[in-house]
VOMILUM-100116 format. One record per residue (C-alpha): x, y, z. Coordinates in steps of 0.05 Angstrom, whole numbers, always signed. Layout:
ATOM      px      py      pz
ATOM       X       Y       Z
...
END
This chain:
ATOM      px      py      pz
ATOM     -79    -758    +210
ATOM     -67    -762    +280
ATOM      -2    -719    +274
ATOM     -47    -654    +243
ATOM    -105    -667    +296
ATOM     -48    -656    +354
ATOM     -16    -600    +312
ATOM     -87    -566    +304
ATOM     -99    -577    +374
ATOM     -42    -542    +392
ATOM     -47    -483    +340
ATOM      +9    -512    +297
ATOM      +2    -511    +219
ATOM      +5    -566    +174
ATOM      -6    -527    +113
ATOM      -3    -457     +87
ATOM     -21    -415     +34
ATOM     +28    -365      +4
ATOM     -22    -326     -46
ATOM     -89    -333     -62
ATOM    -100    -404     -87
ATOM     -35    -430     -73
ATOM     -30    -477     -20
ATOM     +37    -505      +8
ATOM     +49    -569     +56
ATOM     +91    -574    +114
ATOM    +148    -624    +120
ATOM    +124    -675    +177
ATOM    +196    -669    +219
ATOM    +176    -589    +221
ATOM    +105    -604    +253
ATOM    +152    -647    +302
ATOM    +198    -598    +317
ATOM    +158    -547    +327
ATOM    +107    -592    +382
ATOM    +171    -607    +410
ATOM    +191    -532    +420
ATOM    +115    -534    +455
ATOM    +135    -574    +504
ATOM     +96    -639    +461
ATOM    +129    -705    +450
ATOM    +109    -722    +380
ATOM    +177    -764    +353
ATOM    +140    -832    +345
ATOM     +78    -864    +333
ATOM     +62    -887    +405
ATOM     +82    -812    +427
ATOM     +30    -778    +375
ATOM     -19    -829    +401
ATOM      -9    -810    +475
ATOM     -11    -737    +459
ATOM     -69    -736    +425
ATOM    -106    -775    +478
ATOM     -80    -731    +534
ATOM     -98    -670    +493
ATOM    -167    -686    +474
ATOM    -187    -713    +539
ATOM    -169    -647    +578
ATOM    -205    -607    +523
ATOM    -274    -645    +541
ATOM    -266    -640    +614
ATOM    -252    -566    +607
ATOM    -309    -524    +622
ATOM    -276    -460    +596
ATOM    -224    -441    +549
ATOM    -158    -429    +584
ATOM    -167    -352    +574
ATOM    -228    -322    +572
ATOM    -247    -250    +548
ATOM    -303    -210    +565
ATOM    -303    -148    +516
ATOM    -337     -83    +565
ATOM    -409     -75    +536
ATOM    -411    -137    +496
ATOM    -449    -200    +505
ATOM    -417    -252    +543
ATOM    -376    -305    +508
ATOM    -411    -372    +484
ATOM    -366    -409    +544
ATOM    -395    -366    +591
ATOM    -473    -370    +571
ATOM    -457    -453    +557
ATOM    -451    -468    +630
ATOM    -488    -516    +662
ATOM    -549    -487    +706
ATOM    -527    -475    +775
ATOM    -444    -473    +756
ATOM    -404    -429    +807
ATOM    -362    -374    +788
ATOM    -309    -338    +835
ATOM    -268    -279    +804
ATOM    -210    -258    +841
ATOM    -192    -186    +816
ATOM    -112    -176    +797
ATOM    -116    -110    +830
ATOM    -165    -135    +900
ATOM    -159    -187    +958
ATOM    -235    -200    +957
ATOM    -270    -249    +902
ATOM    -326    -242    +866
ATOM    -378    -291    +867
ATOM    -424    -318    +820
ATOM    -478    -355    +807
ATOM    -505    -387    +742
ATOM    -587    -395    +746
ATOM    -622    -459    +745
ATOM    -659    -446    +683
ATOM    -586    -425    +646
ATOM    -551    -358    +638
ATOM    -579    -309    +593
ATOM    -541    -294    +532
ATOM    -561    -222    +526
ATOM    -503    -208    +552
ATOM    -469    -166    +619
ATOM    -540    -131    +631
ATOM    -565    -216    +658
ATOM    -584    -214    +719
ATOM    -542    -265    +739
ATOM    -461    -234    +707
ATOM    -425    -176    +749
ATOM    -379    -145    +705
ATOM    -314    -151    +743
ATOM    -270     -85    +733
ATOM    -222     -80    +677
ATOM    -164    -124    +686
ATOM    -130    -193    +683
ATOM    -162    -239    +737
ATOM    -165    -307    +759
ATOM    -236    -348    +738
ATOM    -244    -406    +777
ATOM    -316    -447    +759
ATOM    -351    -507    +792
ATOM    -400    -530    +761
ATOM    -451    -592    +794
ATOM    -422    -656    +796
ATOM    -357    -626    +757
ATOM    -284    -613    +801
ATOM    -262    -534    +810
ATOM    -227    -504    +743
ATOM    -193    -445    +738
ATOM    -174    -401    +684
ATOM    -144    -333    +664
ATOM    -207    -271    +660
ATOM    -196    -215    +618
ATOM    -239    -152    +621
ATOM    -218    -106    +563
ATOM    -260     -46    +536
ATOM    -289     -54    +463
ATOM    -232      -9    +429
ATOM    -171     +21    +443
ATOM    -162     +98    +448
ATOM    -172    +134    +383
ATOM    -133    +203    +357
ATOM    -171    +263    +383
ATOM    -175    +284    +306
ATOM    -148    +280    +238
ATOM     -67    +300    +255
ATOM      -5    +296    +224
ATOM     +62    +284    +248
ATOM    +135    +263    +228
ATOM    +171    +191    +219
ATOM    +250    +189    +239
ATOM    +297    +149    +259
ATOM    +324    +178    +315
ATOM    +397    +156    +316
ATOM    +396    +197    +246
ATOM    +375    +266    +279
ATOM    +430    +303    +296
ATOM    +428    +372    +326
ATOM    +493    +411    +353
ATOM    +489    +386    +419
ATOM    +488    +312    +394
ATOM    +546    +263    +415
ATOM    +549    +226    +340
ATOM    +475    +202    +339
ATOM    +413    +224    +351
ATOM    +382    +222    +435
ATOM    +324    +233    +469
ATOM    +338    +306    +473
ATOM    +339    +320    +398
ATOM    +270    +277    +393
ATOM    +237    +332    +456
ATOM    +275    +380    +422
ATOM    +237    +358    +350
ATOM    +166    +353    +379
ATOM    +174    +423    +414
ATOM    +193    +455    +352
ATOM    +139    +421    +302
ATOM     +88    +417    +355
ATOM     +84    +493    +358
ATOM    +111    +513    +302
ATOM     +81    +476    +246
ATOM     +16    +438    +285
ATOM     +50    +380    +283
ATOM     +14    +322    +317
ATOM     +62    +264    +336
ATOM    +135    +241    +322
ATOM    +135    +163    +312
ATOM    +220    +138    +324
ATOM    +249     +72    +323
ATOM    +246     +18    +370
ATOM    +288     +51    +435
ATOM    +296     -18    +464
ATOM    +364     -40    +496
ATOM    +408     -62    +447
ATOM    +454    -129    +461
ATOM    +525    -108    +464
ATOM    +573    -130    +431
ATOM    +635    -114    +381
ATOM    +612     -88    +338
ATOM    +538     -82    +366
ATOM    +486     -95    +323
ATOM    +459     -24    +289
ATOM    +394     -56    +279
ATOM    +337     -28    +328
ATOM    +289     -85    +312
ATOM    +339    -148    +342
ATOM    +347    -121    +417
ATOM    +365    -150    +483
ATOM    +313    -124    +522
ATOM    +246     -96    +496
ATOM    +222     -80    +559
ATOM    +276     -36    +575
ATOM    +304     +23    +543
ATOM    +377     +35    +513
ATOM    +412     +86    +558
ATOM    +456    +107    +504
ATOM    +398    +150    +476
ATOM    +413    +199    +530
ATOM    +423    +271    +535
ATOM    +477    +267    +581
ATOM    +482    +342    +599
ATOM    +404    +329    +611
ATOM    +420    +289    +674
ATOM    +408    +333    +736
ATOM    +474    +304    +767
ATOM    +521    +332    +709
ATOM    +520    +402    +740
ATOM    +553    +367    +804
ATOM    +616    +323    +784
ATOM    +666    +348    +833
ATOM    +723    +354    +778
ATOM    +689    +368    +718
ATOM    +758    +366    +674
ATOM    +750    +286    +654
ATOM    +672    +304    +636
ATOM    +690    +370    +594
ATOM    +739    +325    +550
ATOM    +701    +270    +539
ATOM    +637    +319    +522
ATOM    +693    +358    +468
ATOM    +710    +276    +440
ATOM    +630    +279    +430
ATOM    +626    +337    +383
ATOM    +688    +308    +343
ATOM    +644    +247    +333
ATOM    +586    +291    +313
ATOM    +632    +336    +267
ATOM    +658    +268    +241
ATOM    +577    +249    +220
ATOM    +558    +313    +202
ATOM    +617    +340    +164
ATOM    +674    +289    +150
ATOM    +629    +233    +116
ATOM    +634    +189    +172
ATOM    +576    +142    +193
ATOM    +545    +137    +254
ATOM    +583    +101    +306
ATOM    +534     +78    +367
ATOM    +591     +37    +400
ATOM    +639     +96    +399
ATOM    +579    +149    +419
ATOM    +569     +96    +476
ATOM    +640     +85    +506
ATOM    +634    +164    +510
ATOM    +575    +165    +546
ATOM    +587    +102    +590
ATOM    +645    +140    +611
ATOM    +614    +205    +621
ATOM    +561    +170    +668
ATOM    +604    +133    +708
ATOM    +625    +198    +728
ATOM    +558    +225    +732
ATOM    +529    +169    +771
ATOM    +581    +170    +828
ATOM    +543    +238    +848
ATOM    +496    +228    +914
ATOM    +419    +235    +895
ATOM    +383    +292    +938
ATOM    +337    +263    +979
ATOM    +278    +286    +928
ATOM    +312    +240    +873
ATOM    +324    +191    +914
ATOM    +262    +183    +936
ATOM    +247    +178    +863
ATOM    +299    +129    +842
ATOM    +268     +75    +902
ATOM    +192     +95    +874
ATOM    +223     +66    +805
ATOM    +250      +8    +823
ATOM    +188      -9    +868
ATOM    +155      -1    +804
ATOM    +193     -40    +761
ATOM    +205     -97    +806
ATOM    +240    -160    +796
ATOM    +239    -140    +713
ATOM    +284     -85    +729
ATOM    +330    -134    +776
ATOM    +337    -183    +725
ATOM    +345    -139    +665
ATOM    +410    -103    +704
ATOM    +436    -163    +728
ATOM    +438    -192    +655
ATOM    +475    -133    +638
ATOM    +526    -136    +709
ATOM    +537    -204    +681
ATOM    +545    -192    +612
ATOM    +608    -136    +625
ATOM    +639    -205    +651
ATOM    +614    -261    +608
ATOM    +596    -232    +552
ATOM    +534    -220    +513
ATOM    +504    -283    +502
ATOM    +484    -325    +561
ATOM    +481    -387    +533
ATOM    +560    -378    +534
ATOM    +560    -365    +606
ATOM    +580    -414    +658
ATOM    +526    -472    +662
ATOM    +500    -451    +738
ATOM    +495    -372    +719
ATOM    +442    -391    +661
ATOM    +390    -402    +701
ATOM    +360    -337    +730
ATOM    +339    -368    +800
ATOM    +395    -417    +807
ATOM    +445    -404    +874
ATOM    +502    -388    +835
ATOM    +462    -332    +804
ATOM    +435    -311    +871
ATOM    +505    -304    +894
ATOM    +529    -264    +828
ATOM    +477    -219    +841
ATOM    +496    -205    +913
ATOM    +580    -199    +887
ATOM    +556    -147    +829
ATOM    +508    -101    +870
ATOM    +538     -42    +854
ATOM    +542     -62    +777
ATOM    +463     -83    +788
ATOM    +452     -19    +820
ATOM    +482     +19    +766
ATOM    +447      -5    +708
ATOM    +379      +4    +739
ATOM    +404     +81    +747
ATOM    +410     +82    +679
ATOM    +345     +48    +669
ATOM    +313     +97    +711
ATOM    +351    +164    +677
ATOM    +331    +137    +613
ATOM    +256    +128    +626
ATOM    +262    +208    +661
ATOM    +284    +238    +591
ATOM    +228    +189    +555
ATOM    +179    +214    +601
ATOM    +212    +292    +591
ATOM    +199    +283    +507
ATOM    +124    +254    +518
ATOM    +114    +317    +565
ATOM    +152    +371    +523
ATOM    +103    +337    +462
ATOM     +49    +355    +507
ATOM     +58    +415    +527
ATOM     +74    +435    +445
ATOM      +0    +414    +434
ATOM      +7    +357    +403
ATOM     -51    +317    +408
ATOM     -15    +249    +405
ATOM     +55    +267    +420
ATOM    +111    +215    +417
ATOM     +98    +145    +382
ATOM    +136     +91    +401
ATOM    +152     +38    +363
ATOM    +150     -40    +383
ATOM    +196     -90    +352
ATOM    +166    -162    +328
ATOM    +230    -194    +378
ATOM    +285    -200    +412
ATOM    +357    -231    +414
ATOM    +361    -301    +431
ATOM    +424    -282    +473
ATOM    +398    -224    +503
ATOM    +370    -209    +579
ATOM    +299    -219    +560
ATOM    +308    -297    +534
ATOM    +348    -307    +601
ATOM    +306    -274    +650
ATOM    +246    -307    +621
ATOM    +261    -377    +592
ATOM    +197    -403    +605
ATOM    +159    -367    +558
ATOM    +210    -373    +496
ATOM    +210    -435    +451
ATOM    +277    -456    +456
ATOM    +307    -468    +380
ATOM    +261    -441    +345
ATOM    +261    -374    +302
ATOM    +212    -328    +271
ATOM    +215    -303    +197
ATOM    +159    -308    +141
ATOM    +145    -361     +88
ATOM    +165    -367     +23
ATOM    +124    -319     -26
ATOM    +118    -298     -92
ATOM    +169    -232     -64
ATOM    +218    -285     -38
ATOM    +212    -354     -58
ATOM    +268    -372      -4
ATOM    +228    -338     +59
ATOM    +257    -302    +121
ATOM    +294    -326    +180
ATOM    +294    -267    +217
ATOM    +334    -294    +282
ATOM    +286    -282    +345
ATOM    +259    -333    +393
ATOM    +186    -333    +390
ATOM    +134    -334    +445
ATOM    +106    -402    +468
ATOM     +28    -380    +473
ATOM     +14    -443    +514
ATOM     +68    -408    +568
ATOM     +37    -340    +562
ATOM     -32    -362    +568
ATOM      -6    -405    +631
ATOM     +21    -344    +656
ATOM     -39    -305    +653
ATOM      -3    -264    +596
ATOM     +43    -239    +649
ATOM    +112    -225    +606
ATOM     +65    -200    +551
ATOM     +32    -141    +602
ATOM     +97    -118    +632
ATOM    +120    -110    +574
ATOM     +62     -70    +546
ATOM     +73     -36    +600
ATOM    +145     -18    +600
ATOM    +133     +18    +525
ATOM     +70     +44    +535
ATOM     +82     +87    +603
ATOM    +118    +141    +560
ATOM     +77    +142    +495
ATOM     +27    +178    +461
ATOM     +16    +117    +410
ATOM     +46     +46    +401
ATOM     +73     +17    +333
ATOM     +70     -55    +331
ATOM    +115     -77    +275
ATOM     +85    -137    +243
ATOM     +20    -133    +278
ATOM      -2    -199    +250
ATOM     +48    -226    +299
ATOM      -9    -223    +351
ATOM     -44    -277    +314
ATOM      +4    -317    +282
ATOM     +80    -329    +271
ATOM    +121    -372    +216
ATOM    +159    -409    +262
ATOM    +232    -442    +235
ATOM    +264    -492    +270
ATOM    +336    -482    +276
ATOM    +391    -518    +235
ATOM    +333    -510    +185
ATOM    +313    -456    +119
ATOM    +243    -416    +123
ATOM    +221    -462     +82
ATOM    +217    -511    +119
ATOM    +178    -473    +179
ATOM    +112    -466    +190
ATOM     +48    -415    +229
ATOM     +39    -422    +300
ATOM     -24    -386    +324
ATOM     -33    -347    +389
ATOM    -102    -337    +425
ATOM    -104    -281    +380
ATOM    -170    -262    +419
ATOM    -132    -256    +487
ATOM     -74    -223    +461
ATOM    -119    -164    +427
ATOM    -159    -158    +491
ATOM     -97    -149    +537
ATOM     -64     -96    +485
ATOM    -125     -63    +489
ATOM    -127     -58    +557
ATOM     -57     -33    +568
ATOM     -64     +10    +522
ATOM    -130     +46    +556
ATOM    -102     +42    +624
ATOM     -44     +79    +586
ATOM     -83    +127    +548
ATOM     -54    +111    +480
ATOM     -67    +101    +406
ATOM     -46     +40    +383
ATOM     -19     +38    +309
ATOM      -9     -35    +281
ATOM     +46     -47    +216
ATOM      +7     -89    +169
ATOM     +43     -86    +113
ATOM     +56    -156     +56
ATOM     +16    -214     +69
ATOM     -41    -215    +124
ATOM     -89    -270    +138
ATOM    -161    -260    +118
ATOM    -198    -228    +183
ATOM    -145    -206    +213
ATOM    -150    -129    +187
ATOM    -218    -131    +208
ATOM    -209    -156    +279
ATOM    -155    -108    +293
ATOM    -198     -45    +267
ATOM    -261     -74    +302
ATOM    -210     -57    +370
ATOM    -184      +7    +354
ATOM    -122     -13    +325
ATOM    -107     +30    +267
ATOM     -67      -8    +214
ATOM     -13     +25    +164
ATOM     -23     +43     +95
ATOM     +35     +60     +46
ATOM     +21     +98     -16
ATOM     +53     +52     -69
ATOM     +30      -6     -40
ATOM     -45     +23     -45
ATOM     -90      -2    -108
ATOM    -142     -37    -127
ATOM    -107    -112    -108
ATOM    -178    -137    -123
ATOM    -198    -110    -191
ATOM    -156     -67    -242
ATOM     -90     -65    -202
ATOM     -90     +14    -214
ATOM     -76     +58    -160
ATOM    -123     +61    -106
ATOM    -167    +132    -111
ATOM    -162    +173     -43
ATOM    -230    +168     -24
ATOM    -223     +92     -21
ATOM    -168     +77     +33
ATOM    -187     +66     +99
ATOM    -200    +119    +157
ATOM    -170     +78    +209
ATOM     -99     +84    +189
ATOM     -30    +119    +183
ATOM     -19    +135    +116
ATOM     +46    +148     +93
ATOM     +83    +155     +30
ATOM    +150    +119     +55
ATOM    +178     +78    +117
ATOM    +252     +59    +145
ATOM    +251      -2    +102
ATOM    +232     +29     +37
ATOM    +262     +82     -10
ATOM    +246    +151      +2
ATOM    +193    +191     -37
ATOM    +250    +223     -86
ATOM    +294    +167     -97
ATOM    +228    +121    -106
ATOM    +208    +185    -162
ATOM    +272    +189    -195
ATOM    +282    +114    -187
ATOM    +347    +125    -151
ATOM    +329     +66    -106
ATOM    +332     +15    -165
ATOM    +399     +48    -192
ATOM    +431     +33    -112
ATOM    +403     -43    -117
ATOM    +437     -43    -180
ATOM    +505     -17    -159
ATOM    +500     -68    -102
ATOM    +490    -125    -145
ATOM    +422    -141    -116
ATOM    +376    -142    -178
ATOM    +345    -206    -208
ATOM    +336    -178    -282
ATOM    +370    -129    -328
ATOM    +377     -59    -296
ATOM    +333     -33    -362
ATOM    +278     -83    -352
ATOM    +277     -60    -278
ATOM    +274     +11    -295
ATOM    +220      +5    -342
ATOM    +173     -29    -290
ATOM    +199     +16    -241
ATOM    +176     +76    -293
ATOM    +114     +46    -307
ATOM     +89     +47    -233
ATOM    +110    +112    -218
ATOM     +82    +144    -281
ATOM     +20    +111    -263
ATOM     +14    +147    -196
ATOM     +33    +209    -225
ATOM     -18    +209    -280
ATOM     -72    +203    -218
ATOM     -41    +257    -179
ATOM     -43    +307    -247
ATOM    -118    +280    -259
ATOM    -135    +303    -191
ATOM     -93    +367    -200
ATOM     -48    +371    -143
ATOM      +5    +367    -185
ATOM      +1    +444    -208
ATOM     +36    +475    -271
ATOM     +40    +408    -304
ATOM     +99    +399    -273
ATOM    +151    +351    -312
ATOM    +155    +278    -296
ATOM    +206    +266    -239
ATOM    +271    +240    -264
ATOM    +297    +286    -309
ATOM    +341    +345    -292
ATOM    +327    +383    -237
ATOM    +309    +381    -173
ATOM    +240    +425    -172
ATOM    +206    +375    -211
ATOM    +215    +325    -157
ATOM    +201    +370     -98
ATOM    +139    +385    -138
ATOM    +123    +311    -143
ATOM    +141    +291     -74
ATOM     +89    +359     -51
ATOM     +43    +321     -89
ATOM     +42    +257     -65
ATOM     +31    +291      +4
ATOM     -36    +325     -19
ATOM     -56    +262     -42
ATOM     -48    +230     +31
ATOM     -92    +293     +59
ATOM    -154    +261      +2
ATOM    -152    +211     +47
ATOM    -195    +192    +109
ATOM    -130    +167    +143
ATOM    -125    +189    +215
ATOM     -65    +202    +215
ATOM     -15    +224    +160
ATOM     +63    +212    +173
ATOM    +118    +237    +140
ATOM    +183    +210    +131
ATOM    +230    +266    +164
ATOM    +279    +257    +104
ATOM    +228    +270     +54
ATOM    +225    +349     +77
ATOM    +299    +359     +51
ATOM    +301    +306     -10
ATOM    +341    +258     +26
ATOM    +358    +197     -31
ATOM    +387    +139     +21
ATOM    +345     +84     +55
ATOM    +357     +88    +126
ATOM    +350      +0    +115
ATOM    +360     -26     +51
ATOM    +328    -106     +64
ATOM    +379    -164     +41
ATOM    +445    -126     +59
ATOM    +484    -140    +110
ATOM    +551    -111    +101
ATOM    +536     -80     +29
ATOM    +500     -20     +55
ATOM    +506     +22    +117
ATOM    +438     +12    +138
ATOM    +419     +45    +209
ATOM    +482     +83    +207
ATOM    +459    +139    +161
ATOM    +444    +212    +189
ATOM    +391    +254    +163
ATOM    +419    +295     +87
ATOM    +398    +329     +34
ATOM    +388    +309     -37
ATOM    +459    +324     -46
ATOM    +471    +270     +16
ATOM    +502    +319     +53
ATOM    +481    +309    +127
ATOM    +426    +358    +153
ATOM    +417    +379    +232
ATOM    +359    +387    +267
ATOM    +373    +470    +273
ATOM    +379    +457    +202
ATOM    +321    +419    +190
ATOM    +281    +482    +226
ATOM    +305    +529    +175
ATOM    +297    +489    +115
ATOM    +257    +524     +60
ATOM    +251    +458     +30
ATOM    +212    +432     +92
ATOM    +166    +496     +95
ATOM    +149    +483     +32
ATOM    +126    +412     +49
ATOM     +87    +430    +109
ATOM     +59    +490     +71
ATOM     +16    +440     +32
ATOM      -7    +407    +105
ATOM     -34    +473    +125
ATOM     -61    +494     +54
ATOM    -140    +508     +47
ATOM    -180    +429     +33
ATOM    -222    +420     -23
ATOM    -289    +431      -3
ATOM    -309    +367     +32
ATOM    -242    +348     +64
ATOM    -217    +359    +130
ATOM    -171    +405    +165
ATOM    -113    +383    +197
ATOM     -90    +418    +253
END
């Protein structure tokens, strides 16, 4: 008993509950563990008992939470309109030098709200709350001011999903860069009223041989990866003295990208990279003017120490390697002399990876502004992954705020009775709320300065994570909470200071309120057609009219099958071939068969699936381009905000770009952009595609009476 009170008290689960009715215990050495990972001694007896004791006496002499949040417009908290009559308050603003003093009145603090005479709504922002309240010592805590919701879409607006490693266009040096994705928004920003292009995670990736193709396990999310650039997009390129060393290794790009696009080959990011790192050495050894100089100093005033220690992770990584744990015992600790002194013997190395840092975020910043100026209402949508790399520069440069052996995954389910370890350090929340959230706002920060919108993939993660210890299976983890409160309030600040929509990935299992809380702030969640019936009475497909308006509905996403290999069931035939089924290949097929034709049947009943066109799966292909036009009407029925399509889906592509529970089985994030023939397709090609025409044709047909235009 005493164990789960000191869990509780420190947001850690004893139980959970994998489906509705189904509740599943914790193993007591988890619960340890994981308090141990929180910095709690909880290994015997004696140690729970002086825990507990420490933990419940500080809650009663608290007088406030350790963050507070005062939503703009709102009544005031219950902690604030609790305090005792004639209770100080000072407010030091983040952003201001002089505090803010308050004054609770002696017959108690009106709980109307900000309009009491008493409360002076401090400016937006993350502050510092100290209280003192008669015969009580000074407390202080963290203050954050948030408006009520983020930033919503202008209007109703669609817009495309890629990967963006998988565009190619003819400049491209074997993947996909931040000029293609300007390039892309330009072209269906003008051309076909496109609204927004959401990519994959751009975060730095952790080298290594062979690097990791995955964009959702990176080194640094608060950083970018340089080797999305457009090298020829640099303003220095024009001016390498002997351009002869730059021509060939820009001639050994378009081999790579003839190799991709013509010769079968997959993507190669580490050979595209040793290309490129060349090529910018080169590049980087040309003076800056004295405008872009002046530029380059503005950045890295900016950016700050973040910036320092992001660059010297990587200086120190070209000679230690990519994991810092293996690094020599005096260079693992960020502020430790040795590191001091590395930092002074690799300033040119330090130098030149905050070039690149500052290059990259120019051509971000050139895509967001080239969406723009298309008329695109939104423009470029980043994407957010759930984690990073335990071994990676964000892990080192903050320690603090990671728990140390411990990973995050999901629980066992009735999808995958085993669970998920998916290999990132987690958060500590009592460390981010200690910090005043700082870690979690520069990093906000970092991926919102260039973006129209934010994804947050697994946007539950802001209220909970299954935490596994290591050495251990998911099983045996268990759900650590976050002030789920303070961590909506600071996204939504961010993300108005920002100006951007914020899109959260709710996908699988979600706790009860959370969908609510998050659309009660703006945060649009993510609905996937498939996924979308009636969980909660027939099981049938869910009618249009019925999803929500506060979404992104799409038919398809990186980790799913396409539209046409989901309607010709292609996508169980590949699990089959890879040996990943449970049950007889027929038995799958029929259940398979049996969803689709359910869907179908509701898109003929509603008639956008004209001519009584023939069930997808037999021969030929105009059936399923048919189908997969029709599933796209049906996403316009909606009231979604926003309706994405996959980018593969306008030319039939077949292939997953991630096929979940391969490793080495399937080339996932290697895969360019092809046909339904598989053969890769460019992004001039792409432009010129009657197939894709025809797709967007049905975005810009006449609405039934009643439903609304799209741009």
């Amino acid at each position: 008993m005493g164990l789960s009170r000191l869990a509780a008290l420190h947001g850690v689960a004893t139980s959970f509950s994998p489906s509705a009715g189904v509740t599943g215990s914790v193993p007591e050495t988890t619960v340890v563990a994981v308090l141990g990972a929180l910095g709690v001694d909880a290994t015997t007896p004696e140690a729970v008992r002086d825990a507990l004791a420490a933990a419940e006496s500080a809650a009663r002499n608290r007088l406030l939470p350790d963050t507070l949040v005062v939503w703009s417009g709102e009544p005031l908290p219950p902690a604030l309109t609790g305090l005792p009559p004639g209770t100080e308050l000072t407010v030091r603003p983040e952003e201001s030098d002089e505090p803010v003093l308050l004054r609770v009145p002696t017959g108690g603090p009106d709980p109307a709200g900000p309009g009491s005479a008493w409360w002076t709504e401090p400016p937006f922002g993350v502050h510092r709350l100290t209280v003192r309240a008669p015969g009580r010592g000074a407390q202080d805590c963290t203050l954050v001011v948030a408006p009520d919701r983020a930033p919503q879409p202008p209007a109703r607006t669609h817009g495309f999903l890629v990967q963006l490693y998988s565009l190619l266009s003819a400049r491209s040096w074997g993947m996909g860069d931040l000029g293609d994705l300007a390039d892309l928004a330009s072209w269906s920003g003008r051309r076909l009223g496109a609204g927004f292009v959401q990519v994959n995670p751009l975060h730095a990736a952790l080298p290594g041989d062979p690097t990791d193709p995955s964009p959702y396990r990176p080194s640094s999310r608060r950083f970018p990866d340089p080797v999305h650039l457009r090298v020829e997009s640099v303003p220095e390129y024009g001016h390498v003295p002997d351009p002869v060393d730059l021509d060939a290794l820009r001639r050994k790009g378009a081999e790579l990208r003839e190799a991709v696009l013509d010769k079968g080959a997959l993507i190669d990011r580490d050979a595209v990279w040793a290309l490129k790192r060349q090529a910018l050495d080169l590049i980087l050894a040309v003076p800056l003017t004295p405008g872009r100089h002046a530029d380059y100093c503005d950045f890295l005033a900016a950016q700050g120490r973040a910036l320092e220690d992001h660059a010297l992770w990587c200086a120190l990584a070209e000679v230690h390697g990519p994991d810092w744990h293996d690094w020599p015992e005096e260079l693992r600790d960020p502020r430790s002399d040795a590191t001091a002194r590395a930092r002074a013997e690799l300033l040119d190395r330090v130098d030149h990876h905050c070039r690149l840092a500052w290059l990259t975020a120019g051509q971000l910043a050139d895509a967001q502004r080239a969406a723009r100026e298309a008329g695109m209402p939104v423009g470029v949508v980043h994407d957010l992954a759930v984690g990073v790399h335990p071994g990676g520069a964000d892990t080192w440069a903050q320690q603090d705020a990671f728990a140390h052996g411990m990973s995050v995954g999901a629980p066992p389910d009735a999808f995958n009775a085993r669970g998920q370890d998916w290999g990132l350090p987690p958060w500590r929340p009592d460390a981010l709320a200690a910090s005043g959230y700082a870690p979690y706002r520069g990093l906000l920060r970092g991926v919102l300065a260039h973006a129209g919108a934010l994804r947050i993939d697994h946007v539950m993660g802001l209220f909970r994570l299954w935490w596994v210890p290591e050495g251990r299976p998911p099983t045996e983890g268990t759900y650590v909470s976050h002030d789920a409160e303070a961590m909506l309030a600071v996204l939504v600040l961010e993300a108005h200071r920002a100006g951007t929509v914020v899109v959260g990935e709710d996908l699988g299992t979600v706790e009860p309120g959370v969908r609510e809380a998050l659309a009660r702030r703006g945060v649009l969640g993510t609905s996937v057609l498939w996924f979308e019936r009636d969980w909660a009475g027939d099981g049938r497909p869910l009618a249009p009219e019925r999803w929500r308006r506060d979404c992104l509905a799409t038919a398809t996403t990186h980790d799913l099958p396409s539209t046409a290999a989901r309607l010709t069931g292609d996508h169980v035939a590949l699990r089959h071939r890879l040996g990943l089924l449970t049950r007889p290949l027929d038995e799958e097929l029929r259940e398979d068969g049996a969803d689709t034709a359910e869907w179908l049947a509701l898109l003929t009943r509603l008639g956008l699936l004209p001519g009584g066109a023939a069930l997808p799966g037999a021969e030929g292909g105009a059936d399923e381009e048919a189908a997969v036009q029709a599933v796209h009407r049906f996403l316009l029925r909606t009231p979604a905000r926003m309706t994405g399509i996959w980018l593969p889906d306008t030319v039939g592509d077949r292939r997953p770009q991630n096929l979940p529970g391969t490793w080495d089985q399937y080339p996932n994030w290697r895969l360019p952009v092809a046909d339904a023939e598989g053969v890769p397709v460019t992004l001039e090609q792409l432009a010129a595609s009657p197939r894709l025409h025809r797709l967007m044709d049905v975005l810009r047909a006449p609405r039934e009476p009643g439903e609304a235009r799209l741009p």
